[in-house]
C-alpha positions as CSV (number, residue, x, y, z in Angstrom):
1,X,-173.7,-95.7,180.9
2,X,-173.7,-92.9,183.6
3,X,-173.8,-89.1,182.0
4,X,-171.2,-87.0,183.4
5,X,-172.1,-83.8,184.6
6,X,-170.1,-80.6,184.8
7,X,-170.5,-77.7,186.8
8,X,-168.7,-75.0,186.5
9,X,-167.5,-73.6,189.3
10,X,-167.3,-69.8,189.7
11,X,-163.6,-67.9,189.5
12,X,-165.2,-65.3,191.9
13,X,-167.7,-65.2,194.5
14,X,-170.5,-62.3,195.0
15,X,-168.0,-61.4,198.2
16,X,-165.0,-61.2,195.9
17,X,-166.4,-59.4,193.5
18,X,-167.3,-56.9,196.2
19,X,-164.4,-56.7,197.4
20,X,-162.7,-56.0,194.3
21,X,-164.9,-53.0,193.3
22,X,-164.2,-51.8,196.9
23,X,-160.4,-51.7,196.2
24,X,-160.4,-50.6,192.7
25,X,-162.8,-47.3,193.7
26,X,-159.6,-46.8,196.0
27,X,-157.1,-47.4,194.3
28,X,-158.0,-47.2,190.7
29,X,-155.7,-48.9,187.9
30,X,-152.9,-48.0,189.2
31,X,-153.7,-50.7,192.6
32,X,-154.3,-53.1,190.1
33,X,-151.5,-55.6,190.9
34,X,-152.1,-55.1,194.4
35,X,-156.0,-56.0,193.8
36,X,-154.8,-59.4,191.8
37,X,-152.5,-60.3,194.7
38,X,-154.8,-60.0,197.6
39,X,-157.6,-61.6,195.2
40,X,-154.8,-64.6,194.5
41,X,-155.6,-63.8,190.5
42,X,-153.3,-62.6,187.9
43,X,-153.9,-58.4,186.9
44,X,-155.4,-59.4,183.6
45,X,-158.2,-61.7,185.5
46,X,-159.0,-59.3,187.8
47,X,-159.0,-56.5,184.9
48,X,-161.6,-58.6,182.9
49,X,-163.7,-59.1,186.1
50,X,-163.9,-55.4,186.3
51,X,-164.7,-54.9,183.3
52,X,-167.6,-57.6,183.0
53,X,-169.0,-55.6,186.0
54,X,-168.9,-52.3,184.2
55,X,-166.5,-51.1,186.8
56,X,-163.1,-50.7,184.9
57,X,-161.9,-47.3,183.3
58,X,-158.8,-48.0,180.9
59,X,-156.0,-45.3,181.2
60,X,-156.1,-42.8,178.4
61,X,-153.3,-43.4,175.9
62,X,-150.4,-40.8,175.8
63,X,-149.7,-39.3,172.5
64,X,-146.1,-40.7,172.4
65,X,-146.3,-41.4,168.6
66,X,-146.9,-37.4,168.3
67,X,-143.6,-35.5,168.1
68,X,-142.8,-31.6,168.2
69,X,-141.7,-30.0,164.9
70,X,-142.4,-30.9,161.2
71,X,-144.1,-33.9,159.7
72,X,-142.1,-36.2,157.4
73,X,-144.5,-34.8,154.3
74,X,-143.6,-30.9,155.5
75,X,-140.0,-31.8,155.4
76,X,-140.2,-34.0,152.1
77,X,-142.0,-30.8,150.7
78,X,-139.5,-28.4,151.9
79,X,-136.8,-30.6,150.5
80,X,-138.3,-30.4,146.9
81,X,-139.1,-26.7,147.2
82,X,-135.3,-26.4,147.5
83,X,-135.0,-28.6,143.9
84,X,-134.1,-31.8,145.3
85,X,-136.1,-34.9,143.8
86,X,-137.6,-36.7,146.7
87,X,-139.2,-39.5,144.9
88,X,-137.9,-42.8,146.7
89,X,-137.5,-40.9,149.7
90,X,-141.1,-41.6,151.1
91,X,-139.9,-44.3,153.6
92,X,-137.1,-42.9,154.9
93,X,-137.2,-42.1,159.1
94,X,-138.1,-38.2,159.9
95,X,-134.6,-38.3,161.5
96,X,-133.0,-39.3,158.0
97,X,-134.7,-36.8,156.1
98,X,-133.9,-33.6,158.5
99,X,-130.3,-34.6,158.2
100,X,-131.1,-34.5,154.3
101,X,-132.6,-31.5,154.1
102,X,-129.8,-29.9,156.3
103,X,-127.6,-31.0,153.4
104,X,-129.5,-30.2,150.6
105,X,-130.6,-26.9,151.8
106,X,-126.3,-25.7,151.9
């Protein structure tokens, strides 16, 4: 019985790869789609090759989560100051509980 042998061929070459790093020192992340197109690769391939190679810088995250004004504890706290009982109210949306404290607080 004959083994079957395997070899793996690469996804990139040494040229590629050059390549790549060229572009992505132009272009950055936001060239990435045009990187994966002239590489024929998807974004996320070509993203994981740059990263392998130590060349890839992630965007930083915006801080969308973080809105102006109170926190939902400050306004739950303001709302039992004014000798509301808040218990329950814990899960409610910040949105919910300003309406409730405009209420409360006439």
């Amino acid at each position: 019985m004959a083994e079957a042998t395997t070899t793996k061929s690469a996804n990139y070459t040494a040229e590629m790869v050059a390549e790549m790093i060229e572009m992505y020192n132009e272009v950055g992340n936001d060239g990435l789609e045009d990187i994966a197109t002239a590489m024929g690769k998807t974004v996320r391939s070509v993203r994981s090759k740059l990263v392998r190679e130590g060349q890839y810088t992630a965007s930083p995250k915006s801080a969308t989560n973080k809105t102006e004004g109170q926190s939902k504890k400050e306004i739950l706290r303001d709302i039992e100051s004014l000798g509301f009982d808040v218990t329950g109210f814990e899960g409610a949306t910040k949105m919910a509980l300003a309406r409730l404290k405009t209420v409360v607080a006439q």
